[in-house]
C-alpha positions in Angstrom: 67.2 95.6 80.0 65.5 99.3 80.0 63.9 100.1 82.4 61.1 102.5 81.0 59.8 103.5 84.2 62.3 104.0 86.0 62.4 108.0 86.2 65.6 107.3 84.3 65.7 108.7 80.7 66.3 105.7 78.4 69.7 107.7 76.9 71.3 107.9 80.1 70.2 104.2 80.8 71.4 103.2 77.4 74.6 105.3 77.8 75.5 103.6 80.8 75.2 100.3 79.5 77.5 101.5 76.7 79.5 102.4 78.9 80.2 99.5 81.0 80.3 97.3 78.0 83.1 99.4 77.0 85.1 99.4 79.9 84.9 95.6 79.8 86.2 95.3 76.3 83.3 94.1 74.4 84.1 95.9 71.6 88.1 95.6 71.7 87.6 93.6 68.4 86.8 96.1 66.0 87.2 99.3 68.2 84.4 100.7 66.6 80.5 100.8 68.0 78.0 99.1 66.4 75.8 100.9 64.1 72.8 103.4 65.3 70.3 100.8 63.9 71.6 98.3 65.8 71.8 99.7 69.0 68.2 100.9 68.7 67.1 97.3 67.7 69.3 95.8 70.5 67.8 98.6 73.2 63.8 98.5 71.7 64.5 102.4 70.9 64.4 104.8 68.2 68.2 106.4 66.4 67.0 109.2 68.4 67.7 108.1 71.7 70.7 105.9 71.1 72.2 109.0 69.2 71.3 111.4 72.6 73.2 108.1 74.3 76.3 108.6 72.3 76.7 112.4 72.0 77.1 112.0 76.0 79.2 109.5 75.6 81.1 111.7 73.5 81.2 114.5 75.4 82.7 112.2 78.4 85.3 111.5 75.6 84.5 107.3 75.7 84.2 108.0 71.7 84.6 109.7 68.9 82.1 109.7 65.3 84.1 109.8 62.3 82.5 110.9 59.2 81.7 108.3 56.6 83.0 105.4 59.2 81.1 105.3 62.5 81.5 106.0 66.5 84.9 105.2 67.0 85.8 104.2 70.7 88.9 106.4 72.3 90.8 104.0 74.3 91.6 105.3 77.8 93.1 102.6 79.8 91.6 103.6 84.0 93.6 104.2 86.4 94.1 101.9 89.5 93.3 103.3 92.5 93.8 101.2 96.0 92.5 101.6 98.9 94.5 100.3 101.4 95.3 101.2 105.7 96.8 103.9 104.7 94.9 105.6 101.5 96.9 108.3 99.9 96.0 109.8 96.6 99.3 110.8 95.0 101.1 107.6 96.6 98.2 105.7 95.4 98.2 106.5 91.8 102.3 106.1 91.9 103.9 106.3 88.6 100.8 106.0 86.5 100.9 109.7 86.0 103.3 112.2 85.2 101.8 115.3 87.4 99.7 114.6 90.3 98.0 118.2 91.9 95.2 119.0 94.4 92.8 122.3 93.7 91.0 123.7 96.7 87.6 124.6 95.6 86.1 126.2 98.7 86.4 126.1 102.4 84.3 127.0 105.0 83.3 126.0 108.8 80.1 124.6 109.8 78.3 122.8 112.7 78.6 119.1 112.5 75.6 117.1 111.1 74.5 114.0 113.2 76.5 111.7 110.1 79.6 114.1 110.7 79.3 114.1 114.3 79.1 110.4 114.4 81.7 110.0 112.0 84.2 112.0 113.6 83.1 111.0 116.9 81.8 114.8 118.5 78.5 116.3 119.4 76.5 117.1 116.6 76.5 121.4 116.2 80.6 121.3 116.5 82.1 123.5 114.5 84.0 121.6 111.4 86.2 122.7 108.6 84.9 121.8 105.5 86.9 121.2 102.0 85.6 120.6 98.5 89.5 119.6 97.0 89.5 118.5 92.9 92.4 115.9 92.3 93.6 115.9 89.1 96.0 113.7 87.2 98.2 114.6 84.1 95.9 118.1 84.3 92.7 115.4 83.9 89.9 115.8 86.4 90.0 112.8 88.4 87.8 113.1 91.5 85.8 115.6 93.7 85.8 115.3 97.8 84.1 116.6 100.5 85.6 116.9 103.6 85.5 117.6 107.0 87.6 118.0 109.8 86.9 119.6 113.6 87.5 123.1 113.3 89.4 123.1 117.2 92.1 121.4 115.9 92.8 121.9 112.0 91.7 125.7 111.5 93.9 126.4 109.4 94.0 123.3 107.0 91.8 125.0 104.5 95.3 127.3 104.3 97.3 124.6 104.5 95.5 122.8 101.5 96.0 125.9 99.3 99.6 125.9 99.9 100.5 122.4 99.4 97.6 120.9 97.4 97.6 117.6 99.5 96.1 116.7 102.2 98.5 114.7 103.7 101.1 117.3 104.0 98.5 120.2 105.4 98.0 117.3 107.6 101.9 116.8 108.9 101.9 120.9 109.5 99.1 120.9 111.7 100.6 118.5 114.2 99.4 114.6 112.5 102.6 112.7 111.3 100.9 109.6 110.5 97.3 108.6 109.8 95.0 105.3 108.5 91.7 104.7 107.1 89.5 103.5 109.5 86.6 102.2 107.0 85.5 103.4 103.3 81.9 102.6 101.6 82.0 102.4 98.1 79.2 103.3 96.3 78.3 104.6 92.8 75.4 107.2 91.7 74.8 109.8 88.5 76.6 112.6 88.0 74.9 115.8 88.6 75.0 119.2 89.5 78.7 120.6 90.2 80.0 117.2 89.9 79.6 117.4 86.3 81.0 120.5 85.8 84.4 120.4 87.8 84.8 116.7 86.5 84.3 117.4 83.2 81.5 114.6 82.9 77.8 114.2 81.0 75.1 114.6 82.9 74.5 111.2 84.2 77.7 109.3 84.3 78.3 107.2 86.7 81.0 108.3 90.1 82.5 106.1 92.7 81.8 107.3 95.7 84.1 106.8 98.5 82.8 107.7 102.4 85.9 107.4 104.5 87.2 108.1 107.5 90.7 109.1 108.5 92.3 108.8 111.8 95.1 109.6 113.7 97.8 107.6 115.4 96.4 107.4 118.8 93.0 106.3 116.9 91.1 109.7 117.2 89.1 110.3 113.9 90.3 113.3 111.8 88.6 113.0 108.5 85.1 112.5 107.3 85.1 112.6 103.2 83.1 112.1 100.5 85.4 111.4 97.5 83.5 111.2 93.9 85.6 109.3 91.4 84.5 109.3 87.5 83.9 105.8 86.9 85.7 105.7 83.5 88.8 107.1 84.2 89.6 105.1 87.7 89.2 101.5 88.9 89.4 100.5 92.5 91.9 98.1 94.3 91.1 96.8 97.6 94.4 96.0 99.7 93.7 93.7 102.2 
């Protein structure tokens, strides 16, 4: 249902419902959408909004309107993702893409939060490195991440990063051979902001969120991220 107080706007609600039905293969059948005047009756809404609904959807790339036929749905099969002891992007995505490469967006240092202090187990105020990495797969946009790691011990990883484009390997050159996920939390929220733009998104579309954290082989935390994962091009595998 639509919420219509929700603070939501009834596109992006109606666009997300799309969406999902999408990815589940409602409409394998045809591989077309169902008319604007269907939509509108099956939402309660006017063309209007289920039109606004689809040019984001569009825009995303989920489909396509063909002139004198109808929205047209572009296949895009997701990639599959696991998350696993030890979580690695490239290694995790295997052979399901031909070119694999990490951008460094930005790096700086700044005192711990009380989240990041508790996450990487130091007083809050402790300087940390901090990484905003774009992963990209086959040159697609794939996920954003925020991380952080104490600044006494990886300085230079924001270097590192640049070099190498993974986090693994600035990892192995500042001294950690081996490391494992201690927990993630999955989530999912609306794109916004920056998001948007370095993803390549709609305003609105739904991100994985991952919260993890990373630690060595003695069992000292090393990582704090926040990995944001557009929902339509990636699915999650949880190795147990």
């Amino acid at each position: 249902m639509i919420e219509r107080r929700s603070g939501v706007a009834l596109w992006r609600q109606i666009a997300d419902r799309i969406r999902l039905a999408i990815n589940s293969g409602d409409y394998d059948a045809t591989g077309m959408m169902p008319a604007e005047t269907v939509l509108a009756e099956r939402f309660g809404v006017n063309r209007h909004t289920v039109r606004s609904a689809l040019a984001a959807l569009a825009e995303e790339g989920m489909v396509r309107a063909v002139q004198g036929v109808g929205t047209m749905i572009e296949r895009r099969d997701r990639l599959t993702f696991p998350i696993s002891r030890r979580t690695r992007f490239s290694q995790g995505l295997g052979d399901q893409a031909r070119e694999i490469e990490g951008r460094l967006v930005r790096q700086g240092v700044e005192r711990a939060s009380p989240a990041v202090a508790a996450a990487l187990g130091i007083a809050t105020g402790t300087d940390c490195v901090r990484l905003e990495t774009l992963a990209l797969a086959d040159g697609k946009p794939i996920s954003l991440a925020t991380s952080h790691f104490p600044a006494a011990r990886f300085e230079g990883i924001g270097d590192q990063y640049r070099k190498t484009g993974s986090i693994t390997k600035s990892l192995s050159a500042l001294g950690v051979a081996d490391y494992v996920r201690r927990s993630t939390e999955i989530s999912a929220v609306h794109a916004e902001g920056e998001d948007v733009r370095l993803l390549k998104l709609s305003p609105g579309a739904i991100l994985l969120v991952t919260t993890a954290i990373n630690a060595d082989a003695g069992g000292q935390a090393i990582q704090y991220s926040r990995s944001r994962f557009a929902a339509d091009r990636v699915k999650f595998f949880v190795e147990s």
